[in-house]
C-alpha positions as a Markdown table, in Angstrom:
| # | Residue | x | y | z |
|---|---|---|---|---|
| 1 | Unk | 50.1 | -1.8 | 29.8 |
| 2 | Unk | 49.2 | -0.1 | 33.0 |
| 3 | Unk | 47.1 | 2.0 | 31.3 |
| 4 | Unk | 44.3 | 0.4 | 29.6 |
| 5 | Unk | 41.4 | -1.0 | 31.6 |
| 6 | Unk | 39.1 | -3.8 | 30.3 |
| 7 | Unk | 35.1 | -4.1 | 30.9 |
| 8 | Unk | 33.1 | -7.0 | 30.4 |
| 9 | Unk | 30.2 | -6.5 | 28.5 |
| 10 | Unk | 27.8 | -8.8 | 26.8 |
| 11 | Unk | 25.9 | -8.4 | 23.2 |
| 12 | Unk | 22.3 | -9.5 | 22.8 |
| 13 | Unk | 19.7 | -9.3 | 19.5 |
| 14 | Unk | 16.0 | -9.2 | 19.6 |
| 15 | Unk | 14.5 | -10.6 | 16.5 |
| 16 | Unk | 11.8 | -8.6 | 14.6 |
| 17 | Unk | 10.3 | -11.2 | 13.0 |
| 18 | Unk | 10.6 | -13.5 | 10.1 |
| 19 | Unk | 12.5 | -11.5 | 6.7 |
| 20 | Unk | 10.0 | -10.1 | 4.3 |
| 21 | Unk | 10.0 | -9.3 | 0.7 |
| 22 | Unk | 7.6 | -6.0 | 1.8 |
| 23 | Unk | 9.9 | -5.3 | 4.5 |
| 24 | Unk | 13.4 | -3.2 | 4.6 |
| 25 | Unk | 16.1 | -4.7 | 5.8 |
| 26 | Unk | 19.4 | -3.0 | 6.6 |
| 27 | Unk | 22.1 | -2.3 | 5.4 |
| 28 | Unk | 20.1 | -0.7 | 2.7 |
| 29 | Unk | 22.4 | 3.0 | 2.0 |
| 30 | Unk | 23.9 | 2.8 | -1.4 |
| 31 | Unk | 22.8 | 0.9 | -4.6 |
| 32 | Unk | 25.2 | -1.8 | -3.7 |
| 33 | Unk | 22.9 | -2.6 | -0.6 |
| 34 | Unk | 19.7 | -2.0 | -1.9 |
| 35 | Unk | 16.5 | -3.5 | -1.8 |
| 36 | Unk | 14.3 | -4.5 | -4.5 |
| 37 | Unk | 11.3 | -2.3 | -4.9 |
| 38 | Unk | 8.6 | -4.6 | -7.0 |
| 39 | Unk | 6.0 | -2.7 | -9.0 |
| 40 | Unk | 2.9 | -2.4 | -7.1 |
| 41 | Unk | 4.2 | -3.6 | -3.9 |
| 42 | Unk | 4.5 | -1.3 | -0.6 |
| 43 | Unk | 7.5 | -1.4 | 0.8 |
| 44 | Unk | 7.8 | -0.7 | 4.6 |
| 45 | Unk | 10.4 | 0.5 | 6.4 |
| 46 | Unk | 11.7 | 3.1 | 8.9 |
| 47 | Unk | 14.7 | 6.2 | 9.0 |
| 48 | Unk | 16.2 | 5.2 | 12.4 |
| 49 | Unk | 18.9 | 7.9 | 12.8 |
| 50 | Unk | 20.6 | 11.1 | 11.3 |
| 51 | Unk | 21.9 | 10.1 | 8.3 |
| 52 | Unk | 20.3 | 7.0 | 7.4 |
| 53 | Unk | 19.2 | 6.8 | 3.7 |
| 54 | Unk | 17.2 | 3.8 | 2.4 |
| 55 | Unk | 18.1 | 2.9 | -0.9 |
| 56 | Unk | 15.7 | 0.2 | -3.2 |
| 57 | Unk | 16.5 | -1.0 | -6.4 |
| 58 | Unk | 13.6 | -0.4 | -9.4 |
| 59 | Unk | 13.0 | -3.9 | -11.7 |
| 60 | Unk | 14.5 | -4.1 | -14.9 |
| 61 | Unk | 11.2 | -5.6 | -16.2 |
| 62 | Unk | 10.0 | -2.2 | -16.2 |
| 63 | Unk | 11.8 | -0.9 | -19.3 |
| 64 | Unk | 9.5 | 1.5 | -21.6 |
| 65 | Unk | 7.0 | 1.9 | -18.6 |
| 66 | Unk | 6.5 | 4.7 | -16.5 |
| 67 | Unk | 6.3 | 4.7 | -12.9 |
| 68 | Unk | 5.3 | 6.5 | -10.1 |
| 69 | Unk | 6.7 | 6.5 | -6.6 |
| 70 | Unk | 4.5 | 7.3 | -3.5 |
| 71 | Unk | 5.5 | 7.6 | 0.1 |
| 72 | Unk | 3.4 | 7.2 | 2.8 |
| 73 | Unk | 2.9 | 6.1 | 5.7 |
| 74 | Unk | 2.5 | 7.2 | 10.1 |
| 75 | Unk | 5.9 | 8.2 | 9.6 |
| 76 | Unk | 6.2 | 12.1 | 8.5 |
| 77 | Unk | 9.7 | 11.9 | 8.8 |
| 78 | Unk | 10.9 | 10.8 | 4.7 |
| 79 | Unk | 11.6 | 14.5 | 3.2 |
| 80 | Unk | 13.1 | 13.4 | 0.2 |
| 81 | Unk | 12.8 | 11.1 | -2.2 |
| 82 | Unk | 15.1 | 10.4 | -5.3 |
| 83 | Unk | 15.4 | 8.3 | -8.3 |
| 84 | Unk | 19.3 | 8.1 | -9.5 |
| 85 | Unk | 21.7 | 5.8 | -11.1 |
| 86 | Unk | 24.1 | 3.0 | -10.0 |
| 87 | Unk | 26.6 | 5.7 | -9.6 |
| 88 | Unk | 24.8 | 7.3 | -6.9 |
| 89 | Unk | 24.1 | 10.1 | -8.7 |
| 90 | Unk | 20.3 | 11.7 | -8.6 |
| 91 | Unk | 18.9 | 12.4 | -11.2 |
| 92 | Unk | 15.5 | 13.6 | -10.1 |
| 93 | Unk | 14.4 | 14.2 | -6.8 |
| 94 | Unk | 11.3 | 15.9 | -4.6 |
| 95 | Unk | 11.4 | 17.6 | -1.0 |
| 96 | Unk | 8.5 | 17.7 | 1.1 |
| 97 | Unk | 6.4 | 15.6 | 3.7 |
| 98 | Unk | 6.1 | 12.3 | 2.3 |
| 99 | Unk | 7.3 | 13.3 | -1.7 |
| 100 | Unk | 6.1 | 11.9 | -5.0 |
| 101 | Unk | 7.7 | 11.3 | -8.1 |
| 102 | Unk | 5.4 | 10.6 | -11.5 |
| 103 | Unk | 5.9 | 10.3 | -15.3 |
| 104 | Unk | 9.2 | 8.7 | -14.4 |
| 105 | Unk | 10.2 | 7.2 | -17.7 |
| 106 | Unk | 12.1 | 3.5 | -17.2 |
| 107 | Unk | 14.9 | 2.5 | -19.1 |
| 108 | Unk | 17.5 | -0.2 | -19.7 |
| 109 | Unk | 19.8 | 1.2 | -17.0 |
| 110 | Unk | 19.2 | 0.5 | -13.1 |
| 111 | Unk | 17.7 | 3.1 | -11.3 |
| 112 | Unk | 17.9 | 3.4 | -7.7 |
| 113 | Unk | 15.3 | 5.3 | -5.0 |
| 114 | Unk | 16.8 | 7.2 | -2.1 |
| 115 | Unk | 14.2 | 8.3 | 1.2 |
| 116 | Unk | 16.0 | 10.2 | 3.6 |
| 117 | Unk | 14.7 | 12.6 | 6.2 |
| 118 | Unk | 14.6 | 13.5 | 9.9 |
| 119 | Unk | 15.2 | 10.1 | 12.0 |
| 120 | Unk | 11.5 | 8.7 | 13.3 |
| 121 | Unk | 12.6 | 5.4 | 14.5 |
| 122 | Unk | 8.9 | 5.4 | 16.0 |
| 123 | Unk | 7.2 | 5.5 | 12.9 |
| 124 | Unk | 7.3 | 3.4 | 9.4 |
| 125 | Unk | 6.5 | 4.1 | 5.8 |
| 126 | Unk | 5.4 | 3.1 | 2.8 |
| 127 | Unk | 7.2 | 3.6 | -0.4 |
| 128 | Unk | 5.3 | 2.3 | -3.8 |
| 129 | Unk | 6.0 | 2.1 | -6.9 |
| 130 | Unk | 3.3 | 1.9 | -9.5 |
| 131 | Unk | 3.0 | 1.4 | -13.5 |
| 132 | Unk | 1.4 | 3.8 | -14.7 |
| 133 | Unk | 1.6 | 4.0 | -18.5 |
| 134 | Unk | 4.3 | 3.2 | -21.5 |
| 135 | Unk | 6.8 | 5.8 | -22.4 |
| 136 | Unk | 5.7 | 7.5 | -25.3 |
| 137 | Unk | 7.3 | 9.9 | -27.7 |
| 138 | Unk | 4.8 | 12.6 | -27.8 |
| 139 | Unk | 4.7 | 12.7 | -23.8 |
| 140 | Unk | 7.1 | 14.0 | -21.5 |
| 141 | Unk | 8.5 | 11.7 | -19.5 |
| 142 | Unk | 10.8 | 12.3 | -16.1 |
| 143 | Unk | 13.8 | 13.0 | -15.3 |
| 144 | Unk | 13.8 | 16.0 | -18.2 |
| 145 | Unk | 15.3 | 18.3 | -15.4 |
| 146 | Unk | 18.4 | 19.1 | -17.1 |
| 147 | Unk | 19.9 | 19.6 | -20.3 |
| 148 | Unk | 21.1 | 16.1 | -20.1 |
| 149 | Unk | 18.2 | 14.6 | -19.8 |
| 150 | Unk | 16.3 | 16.8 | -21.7 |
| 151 | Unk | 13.3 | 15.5 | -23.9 |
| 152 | Unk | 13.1 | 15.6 | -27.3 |
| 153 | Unk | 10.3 | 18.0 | -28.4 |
| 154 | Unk | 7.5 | 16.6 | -30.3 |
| 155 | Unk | 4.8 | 18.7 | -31.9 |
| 156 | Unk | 1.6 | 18.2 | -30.0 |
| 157 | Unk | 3.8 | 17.0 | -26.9 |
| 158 | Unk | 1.9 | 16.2 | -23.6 |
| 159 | Unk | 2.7 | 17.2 | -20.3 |
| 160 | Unk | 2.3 | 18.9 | -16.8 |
| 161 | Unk | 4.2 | 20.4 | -13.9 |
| 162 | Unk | 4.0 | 19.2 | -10.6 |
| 163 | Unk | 5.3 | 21.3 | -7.7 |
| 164 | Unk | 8.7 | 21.7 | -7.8 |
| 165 | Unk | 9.3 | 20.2 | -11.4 |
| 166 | Unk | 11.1 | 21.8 | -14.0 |
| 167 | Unk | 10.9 | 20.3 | -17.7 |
| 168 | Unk | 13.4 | 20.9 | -20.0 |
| 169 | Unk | 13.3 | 19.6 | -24.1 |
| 170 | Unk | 15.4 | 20.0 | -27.2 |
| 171 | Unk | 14.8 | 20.2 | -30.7 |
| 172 | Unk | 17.2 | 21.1 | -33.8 |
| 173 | Unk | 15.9 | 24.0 | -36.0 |
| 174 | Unk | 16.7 | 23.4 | -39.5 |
| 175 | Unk | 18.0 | 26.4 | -42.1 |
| 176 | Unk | 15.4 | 28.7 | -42.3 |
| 177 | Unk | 12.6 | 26.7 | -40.3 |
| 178 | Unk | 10.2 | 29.4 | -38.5 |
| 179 | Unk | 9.0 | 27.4 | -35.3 |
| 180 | Unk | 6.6 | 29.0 | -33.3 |
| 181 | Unk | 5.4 | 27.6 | -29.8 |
| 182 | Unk | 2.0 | 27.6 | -28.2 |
């Protein structure tokens, strides 16, 4: 029609180099895209623009382990950093400059981490995740931030706080049992 106006343009790409199992690789913003995040092994990558969330998948061979996840890095730019489910659901997650997550307690399910943050496209970092013990029953283990994923209460049960964290645990009281906590 008399109306529309065509402009030629041309596309071009710039490579960044060969693909690396320690480097992210986009698309990478939903569990369906996701990288895998080996134990011990920095991953690097980058938050390019509003919006963008990287999402890495955690190895199944880590059942009955639990991890921690580290981020660091030049950038300054990851704010928050999550460990959820294949349904894109969090299910534990810390806000700050370059966040931490410990004690987290692997299962037989996937679980997923999320960075997101302000957009450094300047600036890369580091996520890791490291072993950092077996689950045991008489230590609290992470997510226990909500009913749901409450612990079971032990006696002599082991634990700590860090920053932001909550811990929530269950037990069953029995007719007539007298519990007293210390």
């Amino acid at each position: 029609t008399d109306d529309q106006i065509a402009y030629p343009f041309s596309l071009g790409s710039v490579s960044q180099g060969p693909r690396s199992p320690g480097r992210e690789e986009e698309p990478n913003d939903s569990s369906l895209t996701s990288r895998p995040l080996a134990i011990g092994q920095a991953m690097e990558g980058r938050i390019s623009q509003p919006g963008d969330i990287d999402t890495y998948v955690l190895p199944a061979a880590a059942a009955g382990q639990l991890l921690s996840i580290q981020v660091g890095g030049a950038s300054k730019a990851i704010t928050r950093l999550c460990i959820g489910g294949a349904d894109g659901v969090g299910l534990q997650c810390r806000e700050g400059v370059q966040p931490s997550l410990t004690d987290i307690a692997m299962g037989e399910k996937a679980r997923f981490v999320t960075l997101s943050g302000g957009p450094s496209p300047g600036a890369t970092y580091q996520v890791t995740a490291r072993a950092s013990g077996k689950v045991a029953p008489d230590a609290e283990s992470e997510p226990n931030d909500t009913m749901d994923s409450a612990n079971a209460l032990q006696p002599g049960m082991r634990g700590r706080f860090g920053g932001q964290d909550v811990d929530v645990y269950r037990f069953i009281v029995e007719n007539g049992d007298l519990l007293t906590f210390t």
